[in-house]
N, C-alpha and C positions, 0 to 999 in steps of 0.2 A: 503561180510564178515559182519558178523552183533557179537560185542561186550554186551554181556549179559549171568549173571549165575543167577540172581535173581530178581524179583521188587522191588523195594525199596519203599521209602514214594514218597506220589505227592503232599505235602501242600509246597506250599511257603506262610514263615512269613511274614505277614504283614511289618513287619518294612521292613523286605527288599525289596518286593514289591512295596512298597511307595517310596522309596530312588531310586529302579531305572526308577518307571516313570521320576523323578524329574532329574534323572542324563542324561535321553534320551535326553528332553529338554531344559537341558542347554547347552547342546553341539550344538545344533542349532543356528546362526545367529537371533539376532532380531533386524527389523528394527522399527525404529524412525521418521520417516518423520510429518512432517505438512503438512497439505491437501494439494495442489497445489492451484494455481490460474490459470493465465493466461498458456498454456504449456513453451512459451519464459521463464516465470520467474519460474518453479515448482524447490522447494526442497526436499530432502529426508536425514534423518538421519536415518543411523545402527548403532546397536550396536553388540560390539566382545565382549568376554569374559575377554580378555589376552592382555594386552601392547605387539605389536608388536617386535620382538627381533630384528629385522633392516631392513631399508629399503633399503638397498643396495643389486643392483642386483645378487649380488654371493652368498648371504645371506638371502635370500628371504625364510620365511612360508608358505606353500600351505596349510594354515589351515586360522581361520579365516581372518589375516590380507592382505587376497585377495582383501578384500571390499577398501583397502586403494593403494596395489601396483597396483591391477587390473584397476584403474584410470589414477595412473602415467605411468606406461610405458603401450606400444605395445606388445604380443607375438606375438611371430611367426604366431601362428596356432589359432585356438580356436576350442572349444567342444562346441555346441550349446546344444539348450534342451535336444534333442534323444539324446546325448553324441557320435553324429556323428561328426569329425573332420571335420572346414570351412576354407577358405582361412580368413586372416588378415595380419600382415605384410607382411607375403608371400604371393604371389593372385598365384602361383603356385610351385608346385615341383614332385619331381620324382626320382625313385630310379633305382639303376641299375639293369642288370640281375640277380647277384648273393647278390644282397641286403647290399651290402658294401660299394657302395658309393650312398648317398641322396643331392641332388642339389634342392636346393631354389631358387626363384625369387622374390625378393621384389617389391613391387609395387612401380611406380616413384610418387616421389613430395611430399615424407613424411619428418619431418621436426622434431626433439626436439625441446622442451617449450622453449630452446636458441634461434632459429634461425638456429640452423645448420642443414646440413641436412642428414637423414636418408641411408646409403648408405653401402654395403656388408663390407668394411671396419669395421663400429662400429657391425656389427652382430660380425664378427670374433672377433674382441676385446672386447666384451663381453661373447662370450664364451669361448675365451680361459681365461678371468680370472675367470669364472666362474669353469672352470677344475679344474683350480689351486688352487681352496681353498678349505678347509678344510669342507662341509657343506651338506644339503639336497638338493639343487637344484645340486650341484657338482657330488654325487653321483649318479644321473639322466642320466651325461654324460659319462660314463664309457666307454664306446663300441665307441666314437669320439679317433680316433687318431692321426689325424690332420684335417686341415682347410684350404681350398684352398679359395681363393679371383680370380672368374672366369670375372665377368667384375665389374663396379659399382656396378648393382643392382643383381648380383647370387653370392652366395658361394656353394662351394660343400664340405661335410661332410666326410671326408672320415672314414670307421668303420674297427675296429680290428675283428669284428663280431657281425652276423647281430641281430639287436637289435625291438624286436616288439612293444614295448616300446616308443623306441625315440620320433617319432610325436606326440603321448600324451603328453610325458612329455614338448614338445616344445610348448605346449597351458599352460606352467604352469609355474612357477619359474623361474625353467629352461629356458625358452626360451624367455625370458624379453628379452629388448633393452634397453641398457645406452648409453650415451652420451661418449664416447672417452674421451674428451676433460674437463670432471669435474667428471668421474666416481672413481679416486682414493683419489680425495677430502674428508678429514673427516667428511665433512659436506654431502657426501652423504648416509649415516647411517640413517638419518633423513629428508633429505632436497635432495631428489637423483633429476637428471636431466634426463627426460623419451621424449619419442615419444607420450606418450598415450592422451586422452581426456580429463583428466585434470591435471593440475598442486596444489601445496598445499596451500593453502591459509598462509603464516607464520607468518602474525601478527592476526588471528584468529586463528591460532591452538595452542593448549596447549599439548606438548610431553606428553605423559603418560597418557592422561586422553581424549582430544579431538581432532579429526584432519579433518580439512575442507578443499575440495577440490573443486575446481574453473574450472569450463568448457572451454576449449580451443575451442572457434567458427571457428576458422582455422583449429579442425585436419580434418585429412582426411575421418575420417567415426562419426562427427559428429553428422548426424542426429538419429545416433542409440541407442543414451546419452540423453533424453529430459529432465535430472533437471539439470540448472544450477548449483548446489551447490549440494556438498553430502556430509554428515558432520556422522563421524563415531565416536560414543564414546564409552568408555571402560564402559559396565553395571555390574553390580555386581552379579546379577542372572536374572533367567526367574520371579520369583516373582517381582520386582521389574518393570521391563518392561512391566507387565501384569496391574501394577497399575499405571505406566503412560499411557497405552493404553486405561483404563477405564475414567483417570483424564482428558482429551483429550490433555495430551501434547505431544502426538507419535499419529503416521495415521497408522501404520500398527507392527507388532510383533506375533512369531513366539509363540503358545498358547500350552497348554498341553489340554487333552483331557477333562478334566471338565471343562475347561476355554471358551471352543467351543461356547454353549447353551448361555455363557453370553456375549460375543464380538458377536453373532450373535442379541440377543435381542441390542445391544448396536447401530446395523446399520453395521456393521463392515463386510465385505464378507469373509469369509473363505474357503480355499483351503488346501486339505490333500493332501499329496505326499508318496507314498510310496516306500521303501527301498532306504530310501536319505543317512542312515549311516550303518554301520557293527560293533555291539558290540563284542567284542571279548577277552578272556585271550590268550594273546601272547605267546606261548611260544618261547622264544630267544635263551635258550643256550640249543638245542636238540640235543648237542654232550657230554653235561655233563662237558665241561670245569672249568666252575664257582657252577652248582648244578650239581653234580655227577646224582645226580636222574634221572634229568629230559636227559641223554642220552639213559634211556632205553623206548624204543616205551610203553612197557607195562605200565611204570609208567605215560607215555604221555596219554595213550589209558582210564587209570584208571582215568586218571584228565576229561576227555569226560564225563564221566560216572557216575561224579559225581554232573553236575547241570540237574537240572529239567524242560527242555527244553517246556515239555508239562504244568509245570505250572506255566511257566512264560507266554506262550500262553494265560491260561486259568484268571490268576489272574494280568498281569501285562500288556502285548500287550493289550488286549481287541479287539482283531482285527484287530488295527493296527500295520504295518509292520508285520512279523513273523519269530518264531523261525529256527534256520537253523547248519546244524553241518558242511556247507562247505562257502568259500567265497564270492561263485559266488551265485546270487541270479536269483530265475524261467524267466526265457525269456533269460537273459544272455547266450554269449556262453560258454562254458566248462560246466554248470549247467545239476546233475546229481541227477532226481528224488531219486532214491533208496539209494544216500549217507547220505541221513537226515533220512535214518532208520538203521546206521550204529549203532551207540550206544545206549542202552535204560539207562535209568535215574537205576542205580542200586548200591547199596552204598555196599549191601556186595559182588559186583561180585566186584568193585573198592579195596577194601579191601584184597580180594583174589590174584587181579593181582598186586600188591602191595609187599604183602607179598612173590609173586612167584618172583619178580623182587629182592627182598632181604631186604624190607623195611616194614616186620610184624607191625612196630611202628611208622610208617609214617617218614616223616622229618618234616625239616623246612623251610619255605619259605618268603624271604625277597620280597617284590613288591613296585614297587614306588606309594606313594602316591599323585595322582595329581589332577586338577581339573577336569580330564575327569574321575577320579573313585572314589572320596571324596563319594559319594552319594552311588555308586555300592559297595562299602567294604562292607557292611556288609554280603550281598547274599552271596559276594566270599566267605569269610574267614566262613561263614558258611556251604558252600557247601567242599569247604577244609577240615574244619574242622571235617565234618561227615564221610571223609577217613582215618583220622587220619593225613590229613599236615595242619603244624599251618603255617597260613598266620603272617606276620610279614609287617605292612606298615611303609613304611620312608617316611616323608613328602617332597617334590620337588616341588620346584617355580614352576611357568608356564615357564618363561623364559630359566629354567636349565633341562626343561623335555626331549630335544633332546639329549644337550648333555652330559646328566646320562646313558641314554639309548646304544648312540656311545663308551661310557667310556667301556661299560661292564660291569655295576655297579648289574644289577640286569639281575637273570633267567630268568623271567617272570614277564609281565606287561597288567592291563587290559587297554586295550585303544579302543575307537570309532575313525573309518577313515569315511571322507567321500567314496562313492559309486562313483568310477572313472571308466575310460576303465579298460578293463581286464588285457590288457597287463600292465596296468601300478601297478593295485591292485597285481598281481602275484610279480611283481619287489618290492613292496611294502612290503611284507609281507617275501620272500625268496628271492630275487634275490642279486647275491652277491654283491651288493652293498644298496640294500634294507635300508629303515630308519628302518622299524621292525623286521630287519636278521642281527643286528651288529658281530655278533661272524659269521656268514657266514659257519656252520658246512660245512665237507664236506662229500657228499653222491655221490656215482658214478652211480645209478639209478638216481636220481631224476634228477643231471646231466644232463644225455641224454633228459629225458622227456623236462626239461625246455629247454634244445636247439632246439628241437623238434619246441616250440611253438613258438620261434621266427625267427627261418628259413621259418615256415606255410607261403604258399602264397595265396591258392584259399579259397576261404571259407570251403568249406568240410577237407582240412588241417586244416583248423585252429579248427576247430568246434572238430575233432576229437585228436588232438595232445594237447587243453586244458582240454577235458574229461578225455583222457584218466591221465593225471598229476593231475588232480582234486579228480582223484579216489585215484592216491598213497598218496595224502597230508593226506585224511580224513582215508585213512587206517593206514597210519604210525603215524597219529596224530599228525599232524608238527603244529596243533593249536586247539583252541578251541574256536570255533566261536560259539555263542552262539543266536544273534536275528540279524535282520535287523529292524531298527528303521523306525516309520513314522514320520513327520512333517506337523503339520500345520499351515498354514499363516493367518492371519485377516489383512485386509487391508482397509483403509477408503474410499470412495468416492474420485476417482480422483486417486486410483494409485494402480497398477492389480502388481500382484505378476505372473511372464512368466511360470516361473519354473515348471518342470514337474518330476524333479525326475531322479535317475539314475545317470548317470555319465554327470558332466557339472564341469565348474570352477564356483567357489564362486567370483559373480561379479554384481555390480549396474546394470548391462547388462539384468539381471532376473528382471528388475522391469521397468516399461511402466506406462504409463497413458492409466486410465480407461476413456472411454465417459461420 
């Protein structure tokens, strides 16, 4: 199905061209470290964008403030570079036949920053409090309906149904380990009691602005952490981290693309990675609850049809990462060459279906203004604007951007996600408990599709049961994904940045000493 009645224009304005390089990477992690010395003694400073909203296991960010919990506690699982699922707290597990109940094995002799020790017990009592609350890692466990405690070191999961999701999500927020014993402490918002590699240093860390984290030479996988110290501070933008990278007071930071030529003259190694993030206009309420409009496909199909996908290519990517009309990016599975020539760039065919929808004179559209699209407003509310819907932004903390989004407060929202598994980006974006599906329309097609792709067992199911749902999203218009972003790293002498892109957790885990 291919959405076109006319060609439209292909210039992208400058201002807005410039604002989304700029907004590409700030949404990127940049680190901070000082060269290393000795490997025993090497440190490294990151910096996030965003004061973490809490460090309490039920409460857990899988956005930047990974750099600080991915320290303290242990997950279950973990995503390594390829975004292949490893053993970690678990060193094994296994599902049943009909994929409803999942059994872990914890590995023996793991221990919290207490003393105490690591045992199926606190698994359970931290995910059953994690169910229990009201939050984004919660919503993750949806499909657990209870929690069986099999000996010490096994629980088994039992599911209301089968979820393709889950183990992803169990390498992420979700699937932290607290301490029993100190986890409903108020103090652990800030000061949580974890399994992990290190603990927080609390007479060097400054809540809100810095927080240093102290290597535990006791955990269990130790040698896989080589700086003692990780010190993550809250930076202000990518200009600023660019000019401590230059000033030599940071060893490595994540550079924009004219910045490359000069941290390369400067000695600096740089590494590019491609489609680390998914830029995208959200759309949320695709049932029309909140914006009447946006339940009609046409008026969804029109909002496609109205950015410039080829010239944001041309004048903004320059190359890197690339424009894309569906979630899943080339090599990924579900990934469907001919759905990124679904829409063409066309303002009076948008205009048209519009009008045929019932809305000759556009509407109007409220979107939150946040730190992931402060820079990108102007493109949107210009590209809106040339169909006739006037963008309207409200401005939203960093802190309040989750839960404005849960409230129902807005139709649509532009947002950048990191590039995770698939199963978990699908849950992410639709799945009915998704952080970017709060209203949870209901569709009795898409339904089946997405149960489809969490029932998949062999690869050719799943290859074929995520296409074939990849095709109804980008038909029906249930979004509007617009590029996949690159990243690049500059690193000093003495500290390699691992990372390769794709789906992985955000963790000190991607950064190594160089020879």
């Amino acid at each position: 199905m291919h959405w076109s009645t006319s060609r439209g224009r292909t210039a992208v304005r400058t201002l807005a061209a410039a604002a989304i390089v700029a907004a590409v990477f700030l949404t990127s992690a940049c680190a901070t470290p000082a060269p290393p010395t000795e490997p025993g003694d090497a440190n490294i400073s990151l910096g996030i964008l965003g004061v973490p909203p809490s460090l309490d296991p039920a409460y857990l960010d899988d956005g930047q403030s990974q750099y600080i919990w991915n320290g303290v506690f242990d997950t279950l699982v973990y995503l390594d570079t390829e975004g292949q699922l490893q053993p970690n707290a678990a060193e094994s597990w296994e599902y049943s036949d009909d994929a409803l109940d999942l059994t872990l094995h914890l590995r023996a002799g793991m221990t919290f920053s207490s003393g105490a020790p690591v045992d199926a017990e606190a698994v359970k009592a931290t995910l059953d409090r994690t169910r229990a609350a009201s939050s984004t890692p919660s919503s993750r466990l949806t499909a657990i309906e209870s929690i069986e405690v099999v000996d010490d070191l096994s629980v088994k999961l039992h599911l209301s149904r089968p979820d393709g999701a889950l183990l992803s999500n169990l390498a992420f927020g979700a699937g932290v380990i607290g301490d029993p014993a100190t986890i409903e402490d108020e103090a652990t918002a800030l000061r949580p009691v974890g399994s992990g590699p290190y603990v927080i240093d609390d007479a060097a860390t400054t809540n809100g602005a810095t927080y240093v984290l102290t290597r535990r030479d006791d955990h269990w996988n130790a040698e896989a952490f080589p700086f003692k110290t990780v010190t993550i501070k809250v930076i202000s933008d990518n200009a600023a981290a660019f000019n401590a990278l230059q000033s030599g007071e940071i060893s490595a930071a994540s550079v924009q693309p004219d910045q490359v030529a000069v941290a390369e003259g400067a000695g600096f190694t740089t590494k590019t990675l491609n489609n680390t993030s998914l830029a995208s206009l959200v759309l949320l309420d695709r049932a029309g609850e909140l914006v009447p409009a946006l339940g009609d496909a046409r008026v969804r199909q029109a909002i496609n049809m109205a950015f410039d996908r080829e010239g944001l290519a041309t004048n903004v990517l320059r190359g890197r990462g690339g424009v894309t009309q569906q979630i899943f990016y080339s090599g990924a599975s579900g990934h469907v060459d001919a759905l990124d020539s679904t829409y063409s760039f066309d303002v009076d065919g948008a205009k048209a279906l519009l009008a045929e929808a019932g809305y000759p004179d556009g509407f109007s559209l409220t979107l939150p203004s946040t730190f992931l699209s402060t820079q990108l407003e102007p493109l949107v509310t210009q590209a809106l604007g040339e169909i006739g819907i006037a963008a309207v932004w409200e401005p939203v903390p960093a802190q309040e951007v989750a839960s404005s989004l849960a409230a129902k407060r807005y139709g649509a929202a532009f947002y950048i996600t990191t590039i995770s598994a698939q199963s978990r980006d699908l849950q992410t974006y639709f799945g009915p408990s998704g952080f970017l599906n709060p209203f949870n329309p209901s569709d009795a097609e898409f339904n089946v599709l997405y149960d489809a792709t969490n029932a998949a067992i062999t690869d050719d199911e799943i290859e074929a049961s995520y296409q074939e749902l990849n095709t109804y999203l980008v038909e029906n218009a249930f979004s509007v994904p617009l590029f996949f972003a690159a990243q690049t790293w500059a690193t000093a002498p003495g500290i390699e940045y691992l990372g390769n892109g794709g789906a992985y957790t955000t963790s000190v885990r991607l950064f190594g000493l160089s020879d």
